[in-house]
C-alpha positions as CSV (number, residue, x, y, z in Angstrom):
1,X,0.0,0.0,0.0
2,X,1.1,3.8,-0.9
3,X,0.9,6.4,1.7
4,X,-0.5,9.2,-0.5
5,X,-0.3,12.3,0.9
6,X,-3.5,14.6,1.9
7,X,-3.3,18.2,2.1
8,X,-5.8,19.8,4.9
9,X,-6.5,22.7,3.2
10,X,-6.8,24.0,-0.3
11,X,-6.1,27.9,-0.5
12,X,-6.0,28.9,-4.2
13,X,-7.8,27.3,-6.8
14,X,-6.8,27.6,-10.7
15,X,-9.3,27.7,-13.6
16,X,-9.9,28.4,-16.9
17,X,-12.5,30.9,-18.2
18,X,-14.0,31.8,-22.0
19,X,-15.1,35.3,-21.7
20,X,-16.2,36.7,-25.2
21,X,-13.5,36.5,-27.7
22,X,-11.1,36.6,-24.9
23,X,-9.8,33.5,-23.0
24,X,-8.5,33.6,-19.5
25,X,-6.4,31.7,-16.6
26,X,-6.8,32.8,-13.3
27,X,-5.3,31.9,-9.4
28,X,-8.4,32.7,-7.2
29,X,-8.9,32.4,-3.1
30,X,-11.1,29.6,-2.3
31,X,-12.4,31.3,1.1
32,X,-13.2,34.4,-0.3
33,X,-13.8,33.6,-3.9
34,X,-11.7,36.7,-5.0
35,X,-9.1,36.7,-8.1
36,X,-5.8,37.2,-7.4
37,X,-4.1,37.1,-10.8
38,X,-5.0,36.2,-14.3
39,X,-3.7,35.9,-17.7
40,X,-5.9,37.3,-20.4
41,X,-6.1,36.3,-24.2
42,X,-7.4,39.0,-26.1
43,X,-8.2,39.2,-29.7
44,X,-8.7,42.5,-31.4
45,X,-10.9,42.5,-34.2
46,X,-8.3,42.2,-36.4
47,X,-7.4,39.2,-35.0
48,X,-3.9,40.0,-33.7
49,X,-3.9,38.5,-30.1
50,X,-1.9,40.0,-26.8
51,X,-2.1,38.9,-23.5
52,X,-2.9,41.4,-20.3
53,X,-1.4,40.3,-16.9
54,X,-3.9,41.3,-14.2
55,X,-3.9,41.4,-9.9
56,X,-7.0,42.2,-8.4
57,X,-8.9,42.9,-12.0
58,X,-6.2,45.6,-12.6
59,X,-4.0,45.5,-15.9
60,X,0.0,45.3,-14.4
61,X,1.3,43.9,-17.9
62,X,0.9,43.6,-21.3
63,X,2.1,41.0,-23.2
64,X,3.3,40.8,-26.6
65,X,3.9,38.0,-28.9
66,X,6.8,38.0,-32.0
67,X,6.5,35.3,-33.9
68,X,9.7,34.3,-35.4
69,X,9.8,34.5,-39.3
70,X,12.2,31.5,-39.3
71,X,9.6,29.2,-37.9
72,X,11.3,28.3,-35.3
73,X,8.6,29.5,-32.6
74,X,7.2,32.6,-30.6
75,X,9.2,34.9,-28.0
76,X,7.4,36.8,-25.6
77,X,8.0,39.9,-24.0
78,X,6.3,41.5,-21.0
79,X,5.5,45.5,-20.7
80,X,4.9,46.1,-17.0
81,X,2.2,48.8,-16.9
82,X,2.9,49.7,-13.5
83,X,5.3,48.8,-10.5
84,X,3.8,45.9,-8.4
């Protein structure tokens, strides 16, 4: 038999929302049911996407994504919107 380990208490919870045409992750408080942080895909109706970094439904950094002309994949880079 496996001793499995069992936590007493859960404190954040992670889930994954469709809102519009936007998809998001987010780190919420189980007591209080409040979101901490999320990561927000947004699609312009051009459909460019960015991502928005948010803590406590504030925006704290963009995201943009450069994809690589090589094919070789996608770098991301962070724009911090304002000190945490």
């Amino acid at each position: 038999m496996y001793n499995i380990p069992i936590y007493e208490k859960v404190l954040y919870e992670v889930g994954f929302k469709t809102l519009g045409l936007g998809k998001h992750l987010e780190l919420t408080d189980i007591n209080s049911g409040k979101e901490l942080y999320s990561i927000k895909h947004i699609i312009n109706p051009l459909g460019l996407a960015k991502y928005e970094i948010r803590q406590n439904n504030q925006v704290v950094a963009d995201v943009k994504r450069k994809v690589k002309w090589t094919g070789l994949g996608t770098k991301f880079k962070a724009m911090l919107v304002k000190n945490l």
